[in-house]
N, C-alpha and C positions, 0 to 999 in steps of 0.2 A: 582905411587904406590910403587916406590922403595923407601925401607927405612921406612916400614911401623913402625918397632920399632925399630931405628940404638941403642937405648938405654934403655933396656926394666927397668933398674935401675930408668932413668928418668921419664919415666912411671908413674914406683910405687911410686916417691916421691910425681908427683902430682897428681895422685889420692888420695894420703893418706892427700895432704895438703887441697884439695879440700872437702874430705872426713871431714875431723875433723874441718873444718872450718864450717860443719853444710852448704854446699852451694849445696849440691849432693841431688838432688832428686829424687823420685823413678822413673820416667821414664828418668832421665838421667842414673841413676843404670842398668836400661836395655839398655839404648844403647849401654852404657860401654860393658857391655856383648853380647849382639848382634851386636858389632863392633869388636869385637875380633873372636866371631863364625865365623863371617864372612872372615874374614883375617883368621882363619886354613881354613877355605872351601876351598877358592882361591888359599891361597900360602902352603896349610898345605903336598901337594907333595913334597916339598924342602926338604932334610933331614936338611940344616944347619940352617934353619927357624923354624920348626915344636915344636922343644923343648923350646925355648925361647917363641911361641904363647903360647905352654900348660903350663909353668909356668907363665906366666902375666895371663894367665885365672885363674889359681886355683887362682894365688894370688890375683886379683881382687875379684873374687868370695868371696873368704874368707873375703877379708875386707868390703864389701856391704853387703855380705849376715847377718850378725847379725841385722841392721837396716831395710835392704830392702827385708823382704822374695819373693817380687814380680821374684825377679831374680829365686828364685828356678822353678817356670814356663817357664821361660823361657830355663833354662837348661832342665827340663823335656822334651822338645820338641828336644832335638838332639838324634837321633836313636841310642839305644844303655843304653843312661842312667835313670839312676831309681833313686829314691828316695834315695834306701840304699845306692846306689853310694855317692851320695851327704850326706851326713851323713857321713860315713866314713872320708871325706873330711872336715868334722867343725870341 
């Protein structure tokens, strides 16, 4: 599990290649999201980690969420966040 994102750049390039290629669908848009939740739960103790998870989430988030509102559900589900949060955030 080490080395969850050694690259969190390369990440966002292929999500975004993945993304605009029209190959992303909405329940792979949630796993994208509930594989990143998952990886802060685990590793989000780490201080050198933790920032780099929350920027691949908003950034993910950001780039799915205008296609695939199903994501907002699933962020609704982490303790703590609301609607207005996620708003804010688009």
């Amino acid at each position: 599990m080490f080395g969850i994102l050694p690259n969190q750049s390369l990440f966002s390039f292929v999500l975004l290649q993945v993304f605009e290629r029209q190959c992303m669908t909405c329940d792979m848009s949630q796993q994208v999201i509930n594989s990143l939740l998952h990886c802060l739960h685990i590793h989000g103790q780490h201080d050198n980690i933790t920032p780099k998870l929350l920027t691949t989430l908003v950034q993910a988030y950001s780039v799915l969420r205008p296609c695939h509102e199903e994501i907002t559900r699933v962020m609704l589900q982490v303790p703590g966040v609301t609607a207005d949060n996620l708003k804010v955030s688009e």
